[in-house]
C-alpha positions in Angstrom: 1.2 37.4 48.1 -1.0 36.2 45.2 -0.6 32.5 44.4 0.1 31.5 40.9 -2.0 29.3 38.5 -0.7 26.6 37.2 -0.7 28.2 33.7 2.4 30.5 34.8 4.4 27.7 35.8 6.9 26.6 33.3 6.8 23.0 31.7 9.3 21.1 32.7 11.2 18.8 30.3 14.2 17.4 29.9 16.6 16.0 32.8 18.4 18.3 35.0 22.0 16.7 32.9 20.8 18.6 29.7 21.1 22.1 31.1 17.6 23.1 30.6 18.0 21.8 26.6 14.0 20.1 25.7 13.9 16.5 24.2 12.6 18.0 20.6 16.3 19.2 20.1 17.4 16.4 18.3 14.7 16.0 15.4 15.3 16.2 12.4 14.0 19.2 10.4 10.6 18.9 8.5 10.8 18.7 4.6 9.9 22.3 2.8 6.7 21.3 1.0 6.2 22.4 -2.7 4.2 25.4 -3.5 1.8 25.5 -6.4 1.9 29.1 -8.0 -1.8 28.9 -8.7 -2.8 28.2 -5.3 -0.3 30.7 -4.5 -1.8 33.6 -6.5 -4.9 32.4 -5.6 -4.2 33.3 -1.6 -2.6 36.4 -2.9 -6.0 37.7 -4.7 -7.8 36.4 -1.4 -5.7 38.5 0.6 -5.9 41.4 -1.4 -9.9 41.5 -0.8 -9.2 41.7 2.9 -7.4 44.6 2.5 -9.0 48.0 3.3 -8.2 50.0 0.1 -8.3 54.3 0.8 -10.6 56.1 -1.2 -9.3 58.6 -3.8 -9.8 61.4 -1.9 -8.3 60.4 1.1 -4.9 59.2 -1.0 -4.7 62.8 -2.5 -6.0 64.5 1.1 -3.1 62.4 2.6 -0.6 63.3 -0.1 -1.4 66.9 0.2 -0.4 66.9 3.8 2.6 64.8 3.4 3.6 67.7 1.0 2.8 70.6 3.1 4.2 69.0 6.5 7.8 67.8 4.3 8.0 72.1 3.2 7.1 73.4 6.3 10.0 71.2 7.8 12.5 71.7 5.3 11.8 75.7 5.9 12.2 75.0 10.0 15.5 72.8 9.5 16.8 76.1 7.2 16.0 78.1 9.4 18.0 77.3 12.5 20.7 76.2 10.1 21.1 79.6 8.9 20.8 80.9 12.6 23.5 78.4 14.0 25.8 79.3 10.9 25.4 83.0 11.4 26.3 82.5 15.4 29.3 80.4 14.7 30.5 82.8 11.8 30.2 85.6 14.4 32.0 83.5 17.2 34.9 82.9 15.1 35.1 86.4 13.8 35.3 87.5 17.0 38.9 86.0 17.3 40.5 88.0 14.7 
């Protein structure tokens, strides 16, 4: 069996009275810092450069397919509709 690095052991902190609860429960909660909306727009136009924008064509090559795939499954999901609703119909008619 493999021995383990230290790295993999858990910290331990606390005292064995506080059920496994760390020291850092009790402090109090940081205070929410103001945001400045030009700084904040500023990181938002920053951001947006990152971004990897699709080209035209691939937008309308993407739409195209989204179009043809939504058809071709709304034809499939009417088709074994149809095909379950003609089997039951001819299931119950059998009865009378």
């Amino acid at each position: 069996m493999a021995k383990e690095s230290k790295s993999r052991q858990p910290a331990r902190t606390g005292s064995r009275g506080q059920g496994g609860a760390s020291s850092n429960a009790a402090a109090a909660p940081t205070a929410k810092k103001g945001v400045n909306p030009f700084k904040f727009f500023s990181q938002v136009r920053q951001e947006g450069r990152k971004v990897t924008w699709t080209s035209r064509q691939e937008t309308i090559v993407s739409t195209i397919m989204v179009v043809i795939l939504s058809i071709i499954a709304a034809i499939f999901f009417f088709a074994v509709d149809s095909a379950i609703g003609a089997i039951i119909n001819f299931l119950l008619g059998l009865g009378s």
